[in-house]
GUSE-63101 format. One line per field, with one value per residue: residue number from 1; residue in one letter; x, y, z of N, C-alpha, C in turn. Coordinates in steps of 0.1 Angstrom, whole numbers, plus 5000, padded with zeros to 4 digits. Each point is the difference from the previous one (the first is absolute). Layout:
# GUSE-63101
k = c(NUM/...)
r = c(A/...)
n_px = c(X/...)
n_py = c(Y/...)
n_pz = c(Z/...)
ca_px = c(X/...)
ca_py = c(Y/...)
ca_pz = c(Z/...)
c_px = c(X/...)
c_py = c(Y/...)
c_pz = c(Z/...)
***
This chain:
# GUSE-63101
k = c(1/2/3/4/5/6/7/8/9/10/11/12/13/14/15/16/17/18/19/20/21/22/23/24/25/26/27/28/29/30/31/32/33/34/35/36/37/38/39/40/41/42/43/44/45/46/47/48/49/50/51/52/53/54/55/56/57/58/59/60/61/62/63/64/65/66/67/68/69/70/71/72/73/74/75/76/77/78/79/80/81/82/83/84/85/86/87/88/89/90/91/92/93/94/95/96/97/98/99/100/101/102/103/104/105/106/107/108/109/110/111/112/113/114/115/116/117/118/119/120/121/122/123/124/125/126/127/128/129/130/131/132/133/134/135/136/137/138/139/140/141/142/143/144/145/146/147/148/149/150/151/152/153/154/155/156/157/158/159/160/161/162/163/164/165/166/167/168/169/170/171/172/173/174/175/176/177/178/179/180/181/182/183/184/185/186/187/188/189/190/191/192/193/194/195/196/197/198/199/200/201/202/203/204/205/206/207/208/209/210/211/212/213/214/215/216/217/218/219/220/221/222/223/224/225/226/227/228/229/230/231/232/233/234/235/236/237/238/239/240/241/242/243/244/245/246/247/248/249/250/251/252/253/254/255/256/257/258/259/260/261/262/263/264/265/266/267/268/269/270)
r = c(X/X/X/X/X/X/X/X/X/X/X/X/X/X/X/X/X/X/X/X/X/X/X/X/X/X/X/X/X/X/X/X/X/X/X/X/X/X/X/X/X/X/X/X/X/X/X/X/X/X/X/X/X/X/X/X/X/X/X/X/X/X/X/X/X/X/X/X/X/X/X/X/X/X/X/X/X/X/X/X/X/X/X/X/X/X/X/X/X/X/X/X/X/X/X/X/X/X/X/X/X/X/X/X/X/X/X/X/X/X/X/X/X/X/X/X/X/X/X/X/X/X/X/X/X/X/X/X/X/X/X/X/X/X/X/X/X/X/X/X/X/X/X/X/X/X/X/X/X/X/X/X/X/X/X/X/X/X/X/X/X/X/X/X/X/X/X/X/X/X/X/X/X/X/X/X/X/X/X/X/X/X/X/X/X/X/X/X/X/X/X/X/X/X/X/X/X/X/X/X/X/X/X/X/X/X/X/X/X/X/X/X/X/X/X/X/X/X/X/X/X/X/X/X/X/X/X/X/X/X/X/X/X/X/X/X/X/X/X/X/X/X/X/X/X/X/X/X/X/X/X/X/X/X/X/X/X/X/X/X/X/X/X/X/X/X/X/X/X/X)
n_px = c(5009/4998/5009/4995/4996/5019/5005/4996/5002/5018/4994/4997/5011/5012/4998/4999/5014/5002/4992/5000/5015/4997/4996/5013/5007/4984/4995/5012/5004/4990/4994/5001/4990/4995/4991/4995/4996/4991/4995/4990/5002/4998/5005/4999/5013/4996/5020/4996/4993/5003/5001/4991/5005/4989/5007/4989/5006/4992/4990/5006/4986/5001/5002/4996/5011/5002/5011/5009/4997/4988/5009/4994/5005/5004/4994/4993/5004/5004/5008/4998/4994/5007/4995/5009/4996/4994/4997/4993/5002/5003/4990/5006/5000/4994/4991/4995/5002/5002/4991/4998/5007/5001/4990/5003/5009/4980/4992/5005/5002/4993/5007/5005/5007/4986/4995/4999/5013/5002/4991/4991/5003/4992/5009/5004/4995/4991/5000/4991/4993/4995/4989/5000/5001/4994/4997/5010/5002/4999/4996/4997/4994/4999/4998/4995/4997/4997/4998/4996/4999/4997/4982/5003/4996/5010/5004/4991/4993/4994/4992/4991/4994/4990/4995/4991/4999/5009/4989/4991/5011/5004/4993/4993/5004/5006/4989/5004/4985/4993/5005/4996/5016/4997/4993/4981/4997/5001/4986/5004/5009/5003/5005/5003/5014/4992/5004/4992/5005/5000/4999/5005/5003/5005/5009/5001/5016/4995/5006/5002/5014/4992/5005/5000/5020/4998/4988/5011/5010/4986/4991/5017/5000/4989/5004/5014/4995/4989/5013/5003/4995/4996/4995/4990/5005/5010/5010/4997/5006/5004/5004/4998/5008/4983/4990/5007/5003/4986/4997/5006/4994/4986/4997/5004/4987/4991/5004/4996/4985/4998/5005/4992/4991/5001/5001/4988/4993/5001/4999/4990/4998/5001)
n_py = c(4988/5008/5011/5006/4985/5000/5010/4996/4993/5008/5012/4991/5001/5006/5006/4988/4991/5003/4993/4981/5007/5005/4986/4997/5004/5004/4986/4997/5008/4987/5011/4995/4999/5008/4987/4995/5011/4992/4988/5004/5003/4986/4998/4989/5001/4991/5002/4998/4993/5013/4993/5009/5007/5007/5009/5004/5009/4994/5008/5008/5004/5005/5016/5005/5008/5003/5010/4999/5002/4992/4993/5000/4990/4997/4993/4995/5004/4986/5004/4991/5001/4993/4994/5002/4993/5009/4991/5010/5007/5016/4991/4992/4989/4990/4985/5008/5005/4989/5000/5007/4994/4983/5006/5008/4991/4989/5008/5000/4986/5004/5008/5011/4993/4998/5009/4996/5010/4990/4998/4997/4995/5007/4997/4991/5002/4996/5002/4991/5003/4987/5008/4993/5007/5000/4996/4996/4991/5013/5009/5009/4990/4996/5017/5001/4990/5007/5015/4990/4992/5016/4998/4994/5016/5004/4989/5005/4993/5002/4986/5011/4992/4990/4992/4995/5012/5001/4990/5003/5010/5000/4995/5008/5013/5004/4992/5008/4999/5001/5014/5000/5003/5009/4994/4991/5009/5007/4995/4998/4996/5006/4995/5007/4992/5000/4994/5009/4998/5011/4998/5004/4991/5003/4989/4992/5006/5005/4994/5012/4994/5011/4989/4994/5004/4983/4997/5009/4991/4986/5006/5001/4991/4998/5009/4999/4987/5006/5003/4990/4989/4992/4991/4990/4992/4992/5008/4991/4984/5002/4991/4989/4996/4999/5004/5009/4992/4997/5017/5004/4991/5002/5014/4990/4998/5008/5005/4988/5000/5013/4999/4992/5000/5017/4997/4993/5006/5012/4986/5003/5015/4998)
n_pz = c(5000/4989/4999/4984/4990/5003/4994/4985/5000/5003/4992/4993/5013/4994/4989/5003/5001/4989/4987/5006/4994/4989/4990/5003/4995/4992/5002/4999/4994/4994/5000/5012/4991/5011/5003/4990/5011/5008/4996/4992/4989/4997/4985/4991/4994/4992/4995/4985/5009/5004/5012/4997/5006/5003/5015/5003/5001/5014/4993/5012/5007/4990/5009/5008/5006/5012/4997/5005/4990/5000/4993/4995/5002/4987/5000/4991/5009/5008/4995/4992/5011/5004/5006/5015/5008/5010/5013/5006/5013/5002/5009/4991/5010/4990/4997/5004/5011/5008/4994/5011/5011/4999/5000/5015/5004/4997/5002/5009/4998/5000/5014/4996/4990/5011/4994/5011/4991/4997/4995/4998/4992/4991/4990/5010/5013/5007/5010/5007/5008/4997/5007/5014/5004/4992/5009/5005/4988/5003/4991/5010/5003/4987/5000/5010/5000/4984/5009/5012/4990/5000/4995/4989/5003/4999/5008/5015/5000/5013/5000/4998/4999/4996/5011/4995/4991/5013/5005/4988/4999/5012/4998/4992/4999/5009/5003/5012/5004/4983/5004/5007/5004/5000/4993/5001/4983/5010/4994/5014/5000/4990/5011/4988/5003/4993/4989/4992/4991/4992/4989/4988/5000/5008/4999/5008/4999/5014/5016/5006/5002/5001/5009/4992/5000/5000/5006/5005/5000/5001/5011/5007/4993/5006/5011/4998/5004/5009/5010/4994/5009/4985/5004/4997/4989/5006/4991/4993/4999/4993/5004/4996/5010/5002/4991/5004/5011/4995/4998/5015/5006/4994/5001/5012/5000/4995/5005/5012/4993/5001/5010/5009/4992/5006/5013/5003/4997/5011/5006/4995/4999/5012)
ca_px = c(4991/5006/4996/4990/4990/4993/4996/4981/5000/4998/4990/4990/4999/5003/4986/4990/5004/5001/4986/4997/5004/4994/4983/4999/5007/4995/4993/5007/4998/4988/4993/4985/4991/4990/4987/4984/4990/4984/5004/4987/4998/5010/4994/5012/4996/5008/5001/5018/5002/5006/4988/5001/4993/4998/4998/5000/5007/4992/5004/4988/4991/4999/4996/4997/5001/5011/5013/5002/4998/4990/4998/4992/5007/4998/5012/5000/5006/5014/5003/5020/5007/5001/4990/4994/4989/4997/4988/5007/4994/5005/4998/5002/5014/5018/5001/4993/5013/5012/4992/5001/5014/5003/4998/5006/5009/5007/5001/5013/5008/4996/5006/5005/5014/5009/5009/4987/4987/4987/4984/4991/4998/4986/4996/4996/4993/4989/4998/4989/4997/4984/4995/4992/4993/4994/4992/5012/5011/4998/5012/5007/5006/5012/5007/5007/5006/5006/5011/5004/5008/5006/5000/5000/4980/5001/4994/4994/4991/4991/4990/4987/4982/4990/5006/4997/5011/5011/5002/4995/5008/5008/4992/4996/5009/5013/5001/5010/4997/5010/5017/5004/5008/4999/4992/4992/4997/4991/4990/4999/5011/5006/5013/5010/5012/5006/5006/4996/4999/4998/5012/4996/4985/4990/4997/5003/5007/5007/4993/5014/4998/5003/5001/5016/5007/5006/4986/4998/5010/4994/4991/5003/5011/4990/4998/5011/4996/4989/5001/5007/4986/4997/4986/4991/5005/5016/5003/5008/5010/5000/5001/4997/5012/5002/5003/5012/5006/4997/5004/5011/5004/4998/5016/5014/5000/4996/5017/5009/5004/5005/5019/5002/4993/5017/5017/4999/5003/5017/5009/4994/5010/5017)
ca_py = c(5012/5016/5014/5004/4995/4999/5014/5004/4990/5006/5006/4996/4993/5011/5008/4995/5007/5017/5003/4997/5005/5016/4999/4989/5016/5010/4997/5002/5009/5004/5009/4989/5015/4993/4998/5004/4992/5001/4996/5002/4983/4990/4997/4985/4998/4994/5011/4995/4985/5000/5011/5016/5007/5017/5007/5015/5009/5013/5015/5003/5010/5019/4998/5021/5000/5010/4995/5009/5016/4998/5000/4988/4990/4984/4990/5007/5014/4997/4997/4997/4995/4989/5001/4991/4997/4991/5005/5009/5004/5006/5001/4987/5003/4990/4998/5009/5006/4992/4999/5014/5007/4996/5007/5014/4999/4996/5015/5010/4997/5006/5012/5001/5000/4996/5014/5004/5017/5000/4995/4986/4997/4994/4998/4983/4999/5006/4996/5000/4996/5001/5002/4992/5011/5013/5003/5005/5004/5008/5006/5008/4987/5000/5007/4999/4986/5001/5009/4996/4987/5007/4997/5010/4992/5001/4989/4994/5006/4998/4998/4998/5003/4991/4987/4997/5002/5001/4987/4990/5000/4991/4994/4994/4999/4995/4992/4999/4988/4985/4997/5005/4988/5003/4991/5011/5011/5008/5011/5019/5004/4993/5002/4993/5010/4996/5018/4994/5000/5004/5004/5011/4998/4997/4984/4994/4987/4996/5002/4999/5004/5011/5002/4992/5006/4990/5008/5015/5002/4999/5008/5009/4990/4999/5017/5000/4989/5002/5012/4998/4996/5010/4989/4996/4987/5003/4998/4984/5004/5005/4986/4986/4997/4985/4997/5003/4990/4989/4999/4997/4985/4998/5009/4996/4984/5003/5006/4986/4995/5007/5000/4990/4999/5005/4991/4991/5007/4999/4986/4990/5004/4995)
ca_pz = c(5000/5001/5007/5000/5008/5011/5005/4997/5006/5010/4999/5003/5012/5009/4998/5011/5015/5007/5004/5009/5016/5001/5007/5019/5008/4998/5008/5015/5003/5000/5010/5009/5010/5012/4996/4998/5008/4996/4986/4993/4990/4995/4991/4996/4986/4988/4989/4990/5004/5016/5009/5005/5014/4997/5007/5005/5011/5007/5002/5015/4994/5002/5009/5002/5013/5002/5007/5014/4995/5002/4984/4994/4994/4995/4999/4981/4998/5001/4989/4999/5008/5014/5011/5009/5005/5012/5005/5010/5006/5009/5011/5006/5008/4990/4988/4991/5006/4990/4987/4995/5000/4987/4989/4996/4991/4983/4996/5002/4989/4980/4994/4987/5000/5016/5008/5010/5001/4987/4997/4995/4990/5003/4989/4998/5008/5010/5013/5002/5015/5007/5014/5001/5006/4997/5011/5006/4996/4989/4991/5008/5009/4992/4995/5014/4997/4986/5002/5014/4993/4984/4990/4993/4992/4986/4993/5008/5006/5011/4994/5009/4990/5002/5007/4990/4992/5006/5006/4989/4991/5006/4999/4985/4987/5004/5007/5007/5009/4997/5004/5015/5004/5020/5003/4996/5006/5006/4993/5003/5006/4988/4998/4991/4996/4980/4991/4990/4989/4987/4986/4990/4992/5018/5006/5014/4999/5012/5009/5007/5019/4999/5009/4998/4993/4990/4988/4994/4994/4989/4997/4990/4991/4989/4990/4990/4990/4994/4991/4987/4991/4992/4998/5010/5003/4993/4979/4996/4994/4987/4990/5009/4997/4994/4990/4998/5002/4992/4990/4992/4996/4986/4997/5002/4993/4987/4999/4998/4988/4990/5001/4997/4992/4989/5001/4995/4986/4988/5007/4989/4989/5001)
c_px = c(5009/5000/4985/4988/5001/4995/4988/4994/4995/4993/4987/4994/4995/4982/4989/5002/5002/4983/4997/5001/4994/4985/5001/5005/4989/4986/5006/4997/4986/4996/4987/4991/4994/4992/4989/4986/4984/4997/4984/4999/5011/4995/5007/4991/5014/5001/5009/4999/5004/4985/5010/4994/5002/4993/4993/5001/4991/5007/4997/4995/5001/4999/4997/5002/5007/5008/5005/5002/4990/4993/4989/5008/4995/5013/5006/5003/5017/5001/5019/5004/4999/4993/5003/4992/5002/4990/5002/4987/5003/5006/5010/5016/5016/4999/4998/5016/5014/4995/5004/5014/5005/4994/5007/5010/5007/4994/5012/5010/4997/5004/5008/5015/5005/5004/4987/4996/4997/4989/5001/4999/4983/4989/5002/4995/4989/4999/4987/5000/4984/5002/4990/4990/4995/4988/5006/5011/4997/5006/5011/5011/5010/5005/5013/5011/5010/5014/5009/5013/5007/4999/4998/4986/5006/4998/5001/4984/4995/4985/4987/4986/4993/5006/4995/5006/5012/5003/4997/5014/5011/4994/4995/5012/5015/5001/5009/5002/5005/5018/5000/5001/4994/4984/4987/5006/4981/4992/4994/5010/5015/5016/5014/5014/5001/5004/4994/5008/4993/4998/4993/4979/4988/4998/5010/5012/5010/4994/5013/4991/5009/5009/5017/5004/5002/4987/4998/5009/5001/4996/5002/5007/4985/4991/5006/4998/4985/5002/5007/4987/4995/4988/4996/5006/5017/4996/5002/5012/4998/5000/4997/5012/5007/4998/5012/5010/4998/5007/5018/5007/4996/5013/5012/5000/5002/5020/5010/4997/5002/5015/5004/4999/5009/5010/5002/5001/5013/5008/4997/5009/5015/5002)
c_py = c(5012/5006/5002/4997/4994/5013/5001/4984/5006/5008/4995/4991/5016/5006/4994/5002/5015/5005/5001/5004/5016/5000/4994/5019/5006/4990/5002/5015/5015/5011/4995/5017/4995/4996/5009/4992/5004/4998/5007/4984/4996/4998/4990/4998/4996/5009/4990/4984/5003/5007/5009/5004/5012/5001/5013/5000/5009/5017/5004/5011/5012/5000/5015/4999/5015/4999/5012/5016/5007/5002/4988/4993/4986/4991/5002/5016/4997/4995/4997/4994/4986/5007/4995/5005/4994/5009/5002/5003/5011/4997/4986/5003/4997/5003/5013/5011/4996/4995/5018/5004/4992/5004/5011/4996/4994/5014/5008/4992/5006/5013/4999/4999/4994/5011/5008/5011/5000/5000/4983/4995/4993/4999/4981/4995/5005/4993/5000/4999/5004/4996/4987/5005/5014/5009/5011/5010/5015/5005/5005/4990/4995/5004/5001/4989/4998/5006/4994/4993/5005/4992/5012/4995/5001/4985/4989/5004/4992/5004/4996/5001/4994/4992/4990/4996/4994/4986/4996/5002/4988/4986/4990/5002/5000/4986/4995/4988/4987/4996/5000/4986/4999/4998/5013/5014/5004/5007/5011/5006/4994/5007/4986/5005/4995/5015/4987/5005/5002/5001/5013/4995/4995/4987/4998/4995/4994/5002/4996/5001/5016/5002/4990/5002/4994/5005/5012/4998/4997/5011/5015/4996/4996/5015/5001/4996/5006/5021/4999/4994/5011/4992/4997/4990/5001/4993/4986/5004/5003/4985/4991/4994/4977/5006/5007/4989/4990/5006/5005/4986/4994/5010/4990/4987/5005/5007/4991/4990/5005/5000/4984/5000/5004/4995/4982/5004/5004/4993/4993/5006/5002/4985)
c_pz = c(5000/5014/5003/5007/5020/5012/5004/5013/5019/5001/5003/5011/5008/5001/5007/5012/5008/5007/5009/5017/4997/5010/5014/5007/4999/5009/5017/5003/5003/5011/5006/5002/5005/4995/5003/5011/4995/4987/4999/4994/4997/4989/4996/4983/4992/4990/4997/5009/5015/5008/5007/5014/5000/5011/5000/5016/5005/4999/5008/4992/5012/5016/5002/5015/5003/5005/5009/4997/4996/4984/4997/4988/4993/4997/4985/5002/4998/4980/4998/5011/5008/5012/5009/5013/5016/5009/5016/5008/5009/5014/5001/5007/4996/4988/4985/4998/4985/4986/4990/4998/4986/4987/4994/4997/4990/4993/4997/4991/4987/5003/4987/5008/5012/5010/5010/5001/4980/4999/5003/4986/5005/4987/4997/5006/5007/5012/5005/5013/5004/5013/4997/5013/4996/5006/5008/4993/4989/4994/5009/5010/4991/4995/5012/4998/4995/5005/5009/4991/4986/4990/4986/4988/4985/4990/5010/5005/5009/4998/5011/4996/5008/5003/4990/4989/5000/4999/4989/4991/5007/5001/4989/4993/5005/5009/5008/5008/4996/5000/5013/5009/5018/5004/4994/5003/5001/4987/5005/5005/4994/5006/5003/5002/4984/4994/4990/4987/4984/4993/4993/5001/5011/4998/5008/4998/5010/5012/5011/5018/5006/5015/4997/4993/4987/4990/4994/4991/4988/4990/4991/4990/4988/4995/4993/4986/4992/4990/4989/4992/4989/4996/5012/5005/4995/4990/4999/4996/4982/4994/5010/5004/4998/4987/4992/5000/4988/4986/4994/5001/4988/4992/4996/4991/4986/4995/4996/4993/4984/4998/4993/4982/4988/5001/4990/4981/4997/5002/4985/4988/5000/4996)
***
């Protein structure tokens, strides 16, 4: 066998192989986004001989409340942004306390540049804190609140309306209850240490313990993840990577007996 053909030979090993480790480095290195919670429908359908599964993703529904400036606020007012989420009460003695302080300061992380007499960057995020006391809790009581713990309303707000209201949104559409590790929560008395989670498009895709360092840590590691989000769902990959596999082995076969094929020829005309 020539030079030539066995070059082409190695070529034609090489070009699968290289593949194969492009598509094993680009699945290794895959981006995990948080999941997607509160499914709506499951749908299952055959396309091309494979079944398919098509998720929709609970959207929480709107909500009108006010926040500690005594603004009338919706939830669909937050646009572009990650959302997170937890629930409070003025008067409580701990848990509520330490819930607020770690907020303020996955808050204070989005100053700009890191440098403490800047601003807030408050264009990726929104901070939510419903009262689970609204009886109690008024605009004026958390405006109080808001100041005691330096939050900034610019993309926090302290939230008080209809008890109602209040409990059907934690409830029906964030369904807290079905995460909560610390046994029943309370239908009238809904307190929780969770930080709930977001995305751009108001579906559910997390539920942290707002009170452990290992879960916030999470917690701020899947904002990151949902502020790059540019879909509902992460992108596929661009190609299948079995059938890539299959077809640069057909590739390698189809090479090696073409080589073969000329070689044997010009063997004949020698």
């Amino acid at each position: 066998m020539n030079k030539k053909a066995l070059l082409a030979i190695c070529i034609a090993v090489l070009i699968p192989l290289i593949s194969y480790l492009l598509v094993k480095n680009v699945s290794d290195n895959a981006v995990v986004m948080p999941r997607h919670y509160l499914p709506d429908s499951i749908t299952s359908s055959v396309v091309d001989g494979k079944m398919t599964t098509d998720t929709a993703w609970h959207k929480v529904e709107n909500i009108k409340l006010l926040n500690q400036l005594g603004d009338t606020v919706n939830l669909y007012d937050i646009q572009g942004k990650v959302i997170v989420a937890d629930f409070i009460f003025t008067t409580c003695g701990y848990v509520c306390p330490q819930l607020t302080t770690n907020m303020v300061k996955m808050q204070q992380s989005f100053i700009k540049g890191g440098d403490p007499m800047k601003k807030i960057d408050t264009s990726e995020v929104q901070f939510l804190s419903f009262t689970i006391d609204p009886e109690r809790d008024s605009v004026a009581t958390l405006k109080k609140y808001a100041d005691k713990y330096g939050v900034d309303a610019d993309n926090w707000w302290l939230l008080t309306g209809a008890k109602d209201s209040i409990y059907n949104f934690i409830f029906q559409e964030l369904k807290v209850d079905k995460y909560e590790s610390n046994g029943p929560l309370d239908p009238n008395f809904a307190h929780t240490q969770r930080f709930v989670l977001l995305d751009k498009t108001f579906r559910v895709r997390g539920f942290y313990n707002g009170l452990d360092t290992t879960s916030l840590a999470a917690l701020s590691k899947d904002i990151g993840l949902l502020m790059l989000e540019k879909a509902t769902n992460p992108e596929p990959l661009p190609f299948d990577p079995l059938q890539m596999g299959v077809f640069f082995a057909l590739t390698l076969i189809i090479v090696v007996v073409i080589i073969s094929i000329l070689f044997k020829k010009k063997k004949e005309n020698n």
